[in-house]
FIGUDO-601284 format. One line per field, with one value per residue (C-alpha): residue number from 1; chain; x, y, z. Coordinates in steps of 0.25 Angstrom, whole numbers, always signed. Example, Ala and Ser with C-alpha at 12.3 -4.5 7.8 and 13.67 -1.06 7.14 Angstrom:
! FIGUDO-601284
pos	c(1 | 2) $
unit	c(A | A) $
x	c(+49 | +55) $
y	c(-18 | -4) $
z	c(+31 | +29) $
! end
This chain:
! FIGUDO-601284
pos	c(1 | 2 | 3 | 4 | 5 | 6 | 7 | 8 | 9 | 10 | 11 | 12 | 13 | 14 | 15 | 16 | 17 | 18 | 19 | 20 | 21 | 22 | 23 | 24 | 25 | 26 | 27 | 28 | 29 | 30 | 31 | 32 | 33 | 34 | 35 | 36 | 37 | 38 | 39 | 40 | 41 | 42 | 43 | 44 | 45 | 46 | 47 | 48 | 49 | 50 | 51 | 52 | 53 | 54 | 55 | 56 | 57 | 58 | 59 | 60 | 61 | 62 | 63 | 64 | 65 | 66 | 67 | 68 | 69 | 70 | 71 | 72 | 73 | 74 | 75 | 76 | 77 | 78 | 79 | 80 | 81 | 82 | 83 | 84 | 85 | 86 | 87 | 88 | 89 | 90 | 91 | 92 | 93 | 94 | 95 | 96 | 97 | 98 | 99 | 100 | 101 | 102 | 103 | 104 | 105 | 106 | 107 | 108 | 109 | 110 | 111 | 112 | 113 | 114 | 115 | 116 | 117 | 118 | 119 | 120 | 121 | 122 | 123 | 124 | 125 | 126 | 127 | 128 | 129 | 130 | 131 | 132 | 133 | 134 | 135 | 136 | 137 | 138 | 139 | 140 | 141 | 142 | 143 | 144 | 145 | 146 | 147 | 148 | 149 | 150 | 151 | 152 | 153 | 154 | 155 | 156 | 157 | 158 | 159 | 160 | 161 | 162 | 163 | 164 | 165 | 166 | 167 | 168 | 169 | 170 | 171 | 172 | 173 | 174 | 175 | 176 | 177 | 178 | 179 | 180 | 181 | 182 | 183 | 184 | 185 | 186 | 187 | 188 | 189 | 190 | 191 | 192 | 193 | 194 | 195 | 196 | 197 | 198 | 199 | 200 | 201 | 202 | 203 | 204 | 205 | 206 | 207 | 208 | 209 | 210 | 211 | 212 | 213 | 214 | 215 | 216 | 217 | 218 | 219 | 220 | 221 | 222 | 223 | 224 | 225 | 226 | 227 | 228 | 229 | 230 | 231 | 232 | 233 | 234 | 235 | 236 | 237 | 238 | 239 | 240 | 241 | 242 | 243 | 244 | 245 | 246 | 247 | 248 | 249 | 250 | 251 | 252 | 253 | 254 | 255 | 256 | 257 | 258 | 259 | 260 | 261 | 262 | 263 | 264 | 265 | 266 | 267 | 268 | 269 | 270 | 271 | 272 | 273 | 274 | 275 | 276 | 277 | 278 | 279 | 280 | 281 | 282 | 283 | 284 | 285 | 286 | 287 | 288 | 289 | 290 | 291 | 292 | 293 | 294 | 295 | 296 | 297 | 298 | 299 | 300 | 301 | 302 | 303 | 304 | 305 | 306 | 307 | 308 | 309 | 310 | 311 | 312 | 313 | 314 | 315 | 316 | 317 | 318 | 319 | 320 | 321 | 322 | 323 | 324 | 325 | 326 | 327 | 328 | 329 | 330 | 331 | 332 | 333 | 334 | 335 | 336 | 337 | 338 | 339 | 340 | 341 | 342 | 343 | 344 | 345 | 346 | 347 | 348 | 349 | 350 | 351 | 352 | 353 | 354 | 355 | 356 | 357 | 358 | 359 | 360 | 361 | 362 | 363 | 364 | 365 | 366 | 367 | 368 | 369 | 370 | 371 | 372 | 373 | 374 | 375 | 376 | 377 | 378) $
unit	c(A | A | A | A | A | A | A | A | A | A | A | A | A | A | A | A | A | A | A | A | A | A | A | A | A | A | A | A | A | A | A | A | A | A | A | A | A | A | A | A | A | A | A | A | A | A | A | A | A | A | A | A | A | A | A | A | A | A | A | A | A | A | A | A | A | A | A | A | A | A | A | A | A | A | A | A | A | A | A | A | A | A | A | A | A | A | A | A | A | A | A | A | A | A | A | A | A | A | A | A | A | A | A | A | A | A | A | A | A | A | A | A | A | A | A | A | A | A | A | A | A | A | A | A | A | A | A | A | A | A | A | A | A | A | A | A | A | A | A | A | A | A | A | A | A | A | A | A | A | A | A | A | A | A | A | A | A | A | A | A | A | A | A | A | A | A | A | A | A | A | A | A | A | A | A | A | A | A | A | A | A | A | A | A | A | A | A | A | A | A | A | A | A | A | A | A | A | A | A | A | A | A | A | A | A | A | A | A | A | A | A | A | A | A | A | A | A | A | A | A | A | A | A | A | A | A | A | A | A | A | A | A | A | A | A | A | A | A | A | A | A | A | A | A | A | A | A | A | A | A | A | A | A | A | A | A | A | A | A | A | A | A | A | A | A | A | A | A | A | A | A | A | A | A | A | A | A | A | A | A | A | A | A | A | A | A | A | A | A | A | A | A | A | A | A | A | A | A | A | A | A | A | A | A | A | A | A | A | A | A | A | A | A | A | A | A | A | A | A | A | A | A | A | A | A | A | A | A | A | A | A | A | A | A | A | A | A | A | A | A | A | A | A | A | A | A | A | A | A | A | A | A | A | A | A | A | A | A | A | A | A | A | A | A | A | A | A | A | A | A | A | A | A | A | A | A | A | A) $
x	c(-265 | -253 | -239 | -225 | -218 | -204 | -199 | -185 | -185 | -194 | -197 | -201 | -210 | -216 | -220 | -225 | -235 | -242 | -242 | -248 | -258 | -261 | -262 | -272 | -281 | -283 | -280 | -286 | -284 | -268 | -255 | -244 | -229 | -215 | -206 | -208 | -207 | -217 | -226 | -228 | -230 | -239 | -249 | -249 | -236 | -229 | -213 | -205 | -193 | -189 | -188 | -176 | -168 | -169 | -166 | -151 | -144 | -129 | -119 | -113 | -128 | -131 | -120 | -121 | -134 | -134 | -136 | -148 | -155 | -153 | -160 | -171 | -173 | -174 | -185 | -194 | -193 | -195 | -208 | -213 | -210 | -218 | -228 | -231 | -237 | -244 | -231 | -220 | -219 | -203 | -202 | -190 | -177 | -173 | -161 | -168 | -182 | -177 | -170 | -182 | -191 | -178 | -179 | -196 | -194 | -185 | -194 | -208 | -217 | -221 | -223 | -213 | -217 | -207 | -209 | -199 | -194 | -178 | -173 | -167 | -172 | -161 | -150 | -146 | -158 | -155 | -162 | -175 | -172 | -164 | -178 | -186 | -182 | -186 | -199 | -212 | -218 | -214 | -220 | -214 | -214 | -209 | -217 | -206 | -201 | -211 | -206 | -194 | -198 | -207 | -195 | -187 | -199 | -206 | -221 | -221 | -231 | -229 | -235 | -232 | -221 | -225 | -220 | -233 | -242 | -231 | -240 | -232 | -233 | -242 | -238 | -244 | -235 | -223 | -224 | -225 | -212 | -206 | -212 | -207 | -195 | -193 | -190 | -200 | -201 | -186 | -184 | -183 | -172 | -175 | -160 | -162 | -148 | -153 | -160 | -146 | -132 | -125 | -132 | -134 | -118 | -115 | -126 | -127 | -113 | -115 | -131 | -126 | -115 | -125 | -134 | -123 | -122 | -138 | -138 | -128 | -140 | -151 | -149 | -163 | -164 | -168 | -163 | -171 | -164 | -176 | -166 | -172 | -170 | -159 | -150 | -156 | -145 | -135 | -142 | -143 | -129 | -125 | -135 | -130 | -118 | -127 | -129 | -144 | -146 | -154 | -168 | -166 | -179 | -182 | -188 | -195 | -204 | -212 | -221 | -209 | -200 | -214 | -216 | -203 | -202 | -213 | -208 | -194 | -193 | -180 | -175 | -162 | -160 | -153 | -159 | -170 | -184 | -183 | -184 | -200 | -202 | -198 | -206 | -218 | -218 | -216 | -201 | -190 | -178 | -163 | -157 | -142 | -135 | -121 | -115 | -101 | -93 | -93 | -107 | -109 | -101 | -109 | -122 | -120 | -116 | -129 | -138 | -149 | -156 | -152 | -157 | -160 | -172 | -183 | -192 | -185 | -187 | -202 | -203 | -196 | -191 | -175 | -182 | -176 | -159 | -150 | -137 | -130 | -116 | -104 | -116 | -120 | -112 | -115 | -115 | -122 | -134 | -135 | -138 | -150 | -155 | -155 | -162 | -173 | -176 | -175 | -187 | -193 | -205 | -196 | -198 | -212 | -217 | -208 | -212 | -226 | -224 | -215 | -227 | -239 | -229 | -228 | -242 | -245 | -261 | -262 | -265 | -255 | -243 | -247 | -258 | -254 | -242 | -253 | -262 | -249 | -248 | -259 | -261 | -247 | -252 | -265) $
y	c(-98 | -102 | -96 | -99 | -89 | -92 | -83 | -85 | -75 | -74 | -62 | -65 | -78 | -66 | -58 | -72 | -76 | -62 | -64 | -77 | -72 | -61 | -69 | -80 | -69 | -65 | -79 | -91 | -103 | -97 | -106 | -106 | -112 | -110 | -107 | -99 | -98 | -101 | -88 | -93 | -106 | -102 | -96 | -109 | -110 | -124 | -119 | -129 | -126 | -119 | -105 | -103 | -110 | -97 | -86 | -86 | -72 | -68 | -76 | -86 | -87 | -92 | -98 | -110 | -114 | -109 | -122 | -125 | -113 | -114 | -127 | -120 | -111 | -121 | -128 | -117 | -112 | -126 | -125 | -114 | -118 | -131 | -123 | -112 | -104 | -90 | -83 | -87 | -77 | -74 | -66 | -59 | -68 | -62 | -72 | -84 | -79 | -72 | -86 | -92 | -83 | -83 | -98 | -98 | -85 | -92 | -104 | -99 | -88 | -87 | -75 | -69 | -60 | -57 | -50 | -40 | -32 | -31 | -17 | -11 | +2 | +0 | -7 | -18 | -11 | -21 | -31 | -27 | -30 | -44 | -47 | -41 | -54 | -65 | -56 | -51 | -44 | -39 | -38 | -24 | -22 | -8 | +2 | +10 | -5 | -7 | +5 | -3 | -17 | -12 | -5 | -17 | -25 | -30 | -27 | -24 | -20 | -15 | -23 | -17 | -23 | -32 | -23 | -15 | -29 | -32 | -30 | -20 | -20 | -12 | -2 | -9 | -22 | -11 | -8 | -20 | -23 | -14 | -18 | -32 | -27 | -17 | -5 | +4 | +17 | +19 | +20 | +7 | +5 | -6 | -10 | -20 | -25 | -33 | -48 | -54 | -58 | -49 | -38 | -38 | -42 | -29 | -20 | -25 | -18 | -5 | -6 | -9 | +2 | +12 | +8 | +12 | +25 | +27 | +22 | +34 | +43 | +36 | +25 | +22 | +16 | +2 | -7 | -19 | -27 | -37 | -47 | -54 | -71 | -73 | -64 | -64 | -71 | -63 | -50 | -53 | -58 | -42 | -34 | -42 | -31 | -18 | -7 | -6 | -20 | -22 | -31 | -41 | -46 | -57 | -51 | -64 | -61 | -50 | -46 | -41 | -36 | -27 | -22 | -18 | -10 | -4 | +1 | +5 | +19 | +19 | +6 | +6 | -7 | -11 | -7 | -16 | -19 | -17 | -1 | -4 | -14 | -3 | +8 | -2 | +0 | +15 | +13 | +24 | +20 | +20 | +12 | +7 | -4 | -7 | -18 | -22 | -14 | -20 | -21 | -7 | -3 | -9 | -6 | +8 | +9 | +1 | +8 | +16 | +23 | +34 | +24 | +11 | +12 | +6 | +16 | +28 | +23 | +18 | +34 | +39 | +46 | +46 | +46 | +34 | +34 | +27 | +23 | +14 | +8 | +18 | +25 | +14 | +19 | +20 | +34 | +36 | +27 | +32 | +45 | +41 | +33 | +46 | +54 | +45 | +42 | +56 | +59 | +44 | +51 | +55 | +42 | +40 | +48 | +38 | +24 | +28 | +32 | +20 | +10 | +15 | +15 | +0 | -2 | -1 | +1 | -8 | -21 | -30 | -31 | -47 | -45 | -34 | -43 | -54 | -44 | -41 | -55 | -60 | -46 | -50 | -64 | -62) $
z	c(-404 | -402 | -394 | -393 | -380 | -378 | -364 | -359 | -345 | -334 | -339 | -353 | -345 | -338 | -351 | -359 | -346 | -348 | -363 | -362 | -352 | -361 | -372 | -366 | -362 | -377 | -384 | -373 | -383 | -384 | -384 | -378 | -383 | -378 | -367 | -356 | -341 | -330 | -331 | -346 | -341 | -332 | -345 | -352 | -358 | -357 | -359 | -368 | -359 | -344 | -349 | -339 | -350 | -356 | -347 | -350 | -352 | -355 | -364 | -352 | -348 | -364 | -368 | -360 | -364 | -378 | -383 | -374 | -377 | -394 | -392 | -384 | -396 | -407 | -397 | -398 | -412 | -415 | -404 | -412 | -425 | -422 | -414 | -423 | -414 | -418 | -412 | -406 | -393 | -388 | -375 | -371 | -370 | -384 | -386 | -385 | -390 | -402 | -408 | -405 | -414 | -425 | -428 | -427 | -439 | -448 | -448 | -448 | -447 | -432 | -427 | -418 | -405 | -393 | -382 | -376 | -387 | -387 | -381 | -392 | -386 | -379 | -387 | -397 | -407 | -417 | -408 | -415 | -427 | -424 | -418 | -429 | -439 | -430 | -421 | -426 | -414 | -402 | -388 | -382 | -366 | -368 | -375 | -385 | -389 | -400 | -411 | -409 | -412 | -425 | -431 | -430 | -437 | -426 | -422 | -408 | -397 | -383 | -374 | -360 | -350 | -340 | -329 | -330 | -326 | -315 | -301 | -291 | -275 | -267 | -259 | -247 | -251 | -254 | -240 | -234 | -242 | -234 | -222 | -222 | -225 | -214 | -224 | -219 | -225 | -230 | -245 | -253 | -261 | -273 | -278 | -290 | -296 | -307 | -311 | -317 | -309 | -318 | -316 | -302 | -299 | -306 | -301 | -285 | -280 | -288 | -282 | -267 | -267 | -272 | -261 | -251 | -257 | -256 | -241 | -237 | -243 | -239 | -227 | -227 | -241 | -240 | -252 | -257 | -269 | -276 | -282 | -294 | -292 | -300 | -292 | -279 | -274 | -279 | -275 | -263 | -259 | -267 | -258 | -246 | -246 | -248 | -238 | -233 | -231 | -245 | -244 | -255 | -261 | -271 | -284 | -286 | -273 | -282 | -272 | -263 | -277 | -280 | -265 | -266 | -279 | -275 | -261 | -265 | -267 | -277 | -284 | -291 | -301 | -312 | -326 | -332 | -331 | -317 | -319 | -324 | -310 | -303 | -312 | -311 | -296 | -296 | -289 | -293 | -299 | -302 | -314 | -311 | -321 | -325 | -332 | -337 | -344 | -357 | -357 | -352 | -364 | -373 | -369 | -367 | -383 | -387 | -378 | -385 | -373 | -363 | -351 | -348 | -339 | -344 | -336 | -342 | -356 | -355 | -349 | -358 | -345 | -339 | -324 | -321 | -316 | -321 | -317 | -330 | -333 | -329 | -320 | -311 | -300 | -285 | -283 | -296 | -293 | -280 | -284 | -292 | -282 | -271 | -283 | -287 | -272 | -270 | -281 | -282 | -290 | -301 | -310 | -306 | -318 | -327 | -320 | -322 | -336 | -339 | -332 | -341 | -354 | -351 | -351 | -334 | -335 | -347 | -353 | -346 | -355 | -358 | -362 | -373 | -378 | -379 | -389 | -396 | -399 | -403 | -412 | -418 | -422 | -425) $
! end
């Protein structure tokens, strides 16, 4: 048997390496064609390209390398096309991986799998049905995703998210991260402004003022900010100005990111799959994003949910706060943050809830999406 994986984000490199593992498990004498990153690499995949030319985002980010990245499609539908491999496997990275799989479809019949089904749960529900034309199956990671892709066209199983298989601190190692960081017994506050420069230039000043406001309620908070690698720099040089002297950690050091989700006793972040991290390791939560105006605009008139919160959707729950667009005030957020401190158990119900609907207790999500694959070609 043979595969063809293309992944374009660390993320998506991630959720290949567990497929692939899944799958060598059940298929030994399996192939493995493509482009991927290192943790695909290191399953047996030999990458036509650096992945990295890949993880691009926005228009000004595109444009420049527009050209490049047509050429990078053409190589390898041409790859598969020459390979014909049993199914051509696209992860994520939908611009990129989507155009892939439309000029395989028009000049063959390879099947079609991709992974991460579009969240049109959320908006743009049409996506489905663009992808429907050019994708057979699909691997969900959330678990009310699959009625979706079907009525688009699509077969589609849930196969768990990878947060579920993700290893969390021990409370020993939680209190030796306090230890070390001379915190002691005071409340943890886990403040995460975002992974992207955009997002965490926006987010930073209205988060640090909001800390001020908390400080005057509760001086013996004590703010640690895990910075993703991309913007450690910048984070840092943002927090530099806060009240309470924030501890900035590297979220790349996963052992010290997981001590500290789990010691914190209340977190407020950005939305995004961070809400599940923090879920994952039993930590409370407040939501808080704002964007521009524009786009505030916009999103809020294609918007099919009452929340954005990954936690309160997978619950079916409203436990955890949010604090979106014209709400993503100071004074507004730190209220929320006094009320969930103030009852931290009150989303614990809903985190549990949240992890066993994503398949905690299981088989690990790779191996699943593995048995969906080789069900879907067989």
């Amino acid at each position: 048997m043979r595969l063809y994986l293309i992944a374009g984000e660390p993320s998506g490199d991630a959720l290949g390496a567990a497929l692939m593992a899944g799958l060598k498990q059940l298929q030994p004498d399996i192939e493995f064609h493509g482009a991927g990153g290192p943790l695909m690499q290191d399953q047996g995949l030999v990458s036509q390209f650096d992945m990295a030319e890949l993880s691009v985002m926005g228009i000004a980010e595109v444009l420049p390398k527009y050209r490049a990245l047509k050429r990078r499609i053409r190589q390898c539908s041409d790859a598969v096309l020459r390979l014909e491999p049993d199914a051509l496997i696209t992860i994520d990275s939908p611009d990129f991986c989507l155009r892939v799989a439309k000029q395989v479809k028009a000049a063959s019949g390879i099947a079609t799998i991709h992974y991460v089904a579009p969240s049109v749960w959320a908006w743009r529900s049409g996506r489905a049905a663009k992808m429907a034309r050019v994708i057979d199956h699909v691997l969900a990671l959330l678990p009310f995703e699959p009625p979706l892709m079907r009525a688009a066209g699509m077969s589609c199983d849930f196969v768990g998210h990878p947060v579920v298989s993700q290893p969390q601190a021990s409370e020993q190692e939680a209190g030796n991260f306090r230890s070390h960081h001379k915190i002691g017994a005071a409340p943890i506050l886990l403040v995460l402004p975002g992974s992207r420069k955009g997002e965490v230039e926006r987010l930073a000043p209205i988060f640090g003022r909001t800390i001020e406001k908390l400080l005057k309620s509760r001086p013996d908070l004590r703010v640690v900010v895990p910075a993703a690698d991309a913007v450690f720099a910048r984070v840092s040089g943002l927090v530099s100005g806060w009240a309470g002297q924030p501890i900035v950690i590297a979220s790349a050091n996963l052992p010290e990111k997981r001590a500290a989700f789990m010691a914190a006793d209340v977190a407020l972040a950005a939305s995004g799959t961070v809400s599940l991290e923090l879920a994952a390791a039993g930590a409370p939560m407040v939501i808080a994003y704002d964007m521009n105006w524009l786009s505030r605009i916009l999103i809020k008139r294609m918007l099919k949910t009452d929340t954005v919160t990954l936690v309160n959707l997978v619950s079916d729950t409203r436990e955890v706060p949010e604090f979106l667009g014209a709400d993503c005030q100071p004074d507004k957020i730190a209220g929320g943050v006094l009320a969930v401190l103030d009852k931290p158990h009150d989303q614990q119900l809903a985190m549990d809830l949240t992890m066993q609907r994503l398949g905690q207790g299981g088989e690990t999500p790779g191996l699943r999406a593995a048995k969906s694959v080789l069900a879907t070609i067989s």
